[in-house]
C-alpha positions, -999 to +999 in steps of 0.1 A: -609+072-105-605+043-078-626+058-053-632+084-027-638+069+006-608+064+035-600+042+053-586+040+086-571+014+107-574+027+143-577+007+177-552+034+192-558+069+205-545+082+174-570+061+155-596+076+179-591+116+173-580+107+137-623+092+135-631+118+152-613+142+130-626+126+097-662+127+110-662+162+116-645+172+082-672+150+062-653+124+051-672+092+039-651+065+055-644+034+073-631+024+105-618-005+114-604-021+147-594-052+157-621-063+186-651-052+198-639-036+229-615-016+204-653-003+191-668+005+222-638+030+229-643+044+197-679+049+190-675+084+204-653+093+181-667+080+150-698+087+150-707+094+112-682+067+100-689+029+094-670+005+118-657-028+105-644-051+137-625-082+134-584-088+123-580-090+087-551-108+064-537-094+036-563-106+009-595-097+035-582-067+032-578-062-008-612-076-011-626-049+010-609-022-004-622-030-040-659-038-028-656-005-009-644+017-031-613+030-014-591+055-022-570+062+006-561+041+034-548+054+070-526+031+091-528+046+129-527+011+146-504+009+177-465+014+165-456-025+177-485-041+157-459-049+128-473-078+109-511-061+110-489-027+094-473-051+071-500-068+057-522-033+055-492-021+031-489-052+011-525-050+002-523-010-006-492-020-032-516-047-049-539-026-046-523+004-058-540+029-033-517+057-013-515+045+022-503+074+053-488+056+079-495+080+111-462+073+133-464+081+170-439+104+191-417+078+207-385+082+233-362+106+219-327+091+209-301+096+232-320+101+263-313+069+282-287+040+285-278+023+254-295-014+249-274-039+262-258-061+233-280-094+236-299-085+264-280-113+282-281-115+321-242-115+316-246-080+304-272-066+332-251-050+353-240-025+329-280-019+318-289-010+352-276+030+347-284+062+351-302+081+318-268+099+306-287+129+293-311+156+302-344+149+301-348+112+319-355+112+357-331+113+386-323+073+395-332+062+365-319+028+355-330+020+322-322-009+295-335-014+259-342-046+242-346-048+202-370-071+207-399-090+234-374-121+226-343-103+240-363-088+271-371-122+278-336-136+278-328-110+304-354-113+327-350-149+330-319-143+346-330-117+375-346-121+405-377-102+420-409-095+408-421-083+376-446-057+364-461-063+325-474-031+305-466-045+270-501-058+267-514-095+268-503-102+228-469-099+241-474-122+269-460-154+257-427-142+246-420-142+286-432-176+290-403-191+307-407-168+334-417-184+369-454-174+373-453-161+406-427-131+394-450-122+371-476-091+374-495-081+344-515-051+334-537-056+302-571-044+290-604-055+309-616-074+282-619-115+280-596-121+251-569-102+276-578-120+302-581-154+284-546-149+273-538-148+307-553-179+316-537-198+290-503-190+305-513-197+337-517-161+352-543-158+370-558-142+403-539-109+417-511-118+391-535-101+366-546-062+371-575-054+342-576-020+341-580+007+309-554+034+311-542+060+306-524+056+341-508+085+362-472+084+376-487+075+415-509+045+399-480+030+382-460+041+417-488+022+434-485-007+416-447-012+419-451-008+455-482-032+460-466-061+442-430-052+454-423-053+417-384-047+411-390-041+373-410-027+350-417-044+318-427-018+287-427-005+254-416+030+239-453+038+238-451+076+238-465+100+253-502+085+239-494+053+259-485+068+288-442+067+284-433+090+309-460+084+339-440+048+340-406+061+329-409+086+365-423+056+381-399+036+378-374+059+386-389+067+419-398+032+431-360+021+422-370-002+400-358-010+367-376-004+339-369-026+304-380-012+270-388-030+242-380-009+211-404+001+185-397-014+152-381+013+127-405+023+098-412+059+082-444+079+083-460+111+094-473+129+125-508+128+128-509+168+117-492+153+086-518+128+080-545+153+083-528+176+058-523+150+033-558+136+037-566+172+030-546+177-002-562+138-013-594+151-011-590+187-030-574+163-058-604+141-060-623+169-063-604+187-087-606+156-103-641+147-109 
């Protein structure tokens, strides 16, 4: 038998009441996040569970697992980190250890205005619709990218001011943007806010707040910065979706969503479950 300790990839608020969750159910784990303000958010929650911080490649992470023992890994990070999600299930494969990749609730299909083919300025004017079904707020005028890349492309061929929620990793992808359009919300942490530096953004261009964020904040924002679009991704309603989808609607503004990469996985009940029925076998099995 491999092992029976679990581990869990959090940084997200799925990754927080998933800690939380295995701490209270007695399961000899590991957390691990990405930074050490990604800790401090968790600690709370994990309390009972040893926390690894740093970003790992793929052989960091088969090294650990065999060191550690583990026999079940939990992949909660945030739905756009897709190389860190790759490399966790390349190193369960070598490994051979069952992986449960916990999927968040995004925007349901068929709510909104299709993506625009390209996401070329050419096509903008037939992005900027209303949501065609039931469900999206009245004014909405919403356009989907497959990709930070694509959003890009688009938004260097508009006019007005921008407001960023897609987080500073995402940053560069929009660096041909002129500077002064640009409005960014990211975390209140230095590596954010050195990101921000090193694309020159800096000064009231740069709001360091922690979320979640209500519909009059994100309101508030548009309006302070005269911000014609919003800039985000299908976070859910964990990453505050909707309070920027009604937003955006009421300020006018459009708002440009940057679809989640397509991979299969379970609700978080589901990942509970499962972790349940892993840990009756390993008992069964000892």
């Amino acid at each position: 038998m491999r092992g029976g300790r679990v581990a869990l990839f959090g940084g997200t608020t799925e990754g927080r009441i998933l800690a939380e969750w295995l701490a209270a159910e007695g399961v000899d784990g590991l957390l691990f996040v990405a930074t050490e303000y990604g800790a401090r958010l968790s600690e709370n929650a994990c309390a009972g569970l040893a926390v690894r911080i740093g970003r790992l490649e793929k052989a960091q992470m088969e090294e650990l697992f065999r060191e550690e023992k583990i026999g079940l890994v939990i992949d909660a990070t945030h739905p756009y980190a897709r190389q860190v999600t790759a490399n966790i299930r390349a190193a369960c494969e070598k490994q051979q250890i069952p992986l449960l990749r916990c999927l968040r609730e995004g925007m349901a299909a068929g709510e909104a205005a299709p993506a625009v083919a390209g996401g070329t300025p050419e096509n903008a004017a037939g992005a900027e619709k209303s949501a065609l079904a039931g469900g999206a707020p009245a004014g909405e005028r919403l356009i989907r990218f497959a990709d930070m890349e694509q959003a890009a492309l688009w938004l260097s061929g508009t006019t007005g001011n921008i407001l960023f929620t897609t987080g500073s990793r995402d940053l560069a992808a929009f660096s041909q943007i002129d500077r002064e359009r640009m409005y960014v919300r990211v975390l209140p942490a230095e590596t954010s806010l050195a990101a921000c530096r090193r694309l020159g953004i800096e000064g009231r261009h740069v709001i360091a707040m922690q979320g979640p964020f209500s519909e009059e904040l994100n309101l508030a924002l548009l309006a302070e910065f005269s911000c014609r679009i919003l800039v985000t991704k299908d976070g859910g309603s964990q990453g505050g979706f909707e309070q920027k989808r009604r937003a955006a609607a009421r300020a006018g503004a459009v708002l440009a969503v940057v679809e989640r990469p397509g991979e299969t996985g379970f609700s978080m009940e589901e990942v509970m479950e499962r972790v349940r029925e892993w840990r009756r076998h390993e008992t069964e099995g000892r």
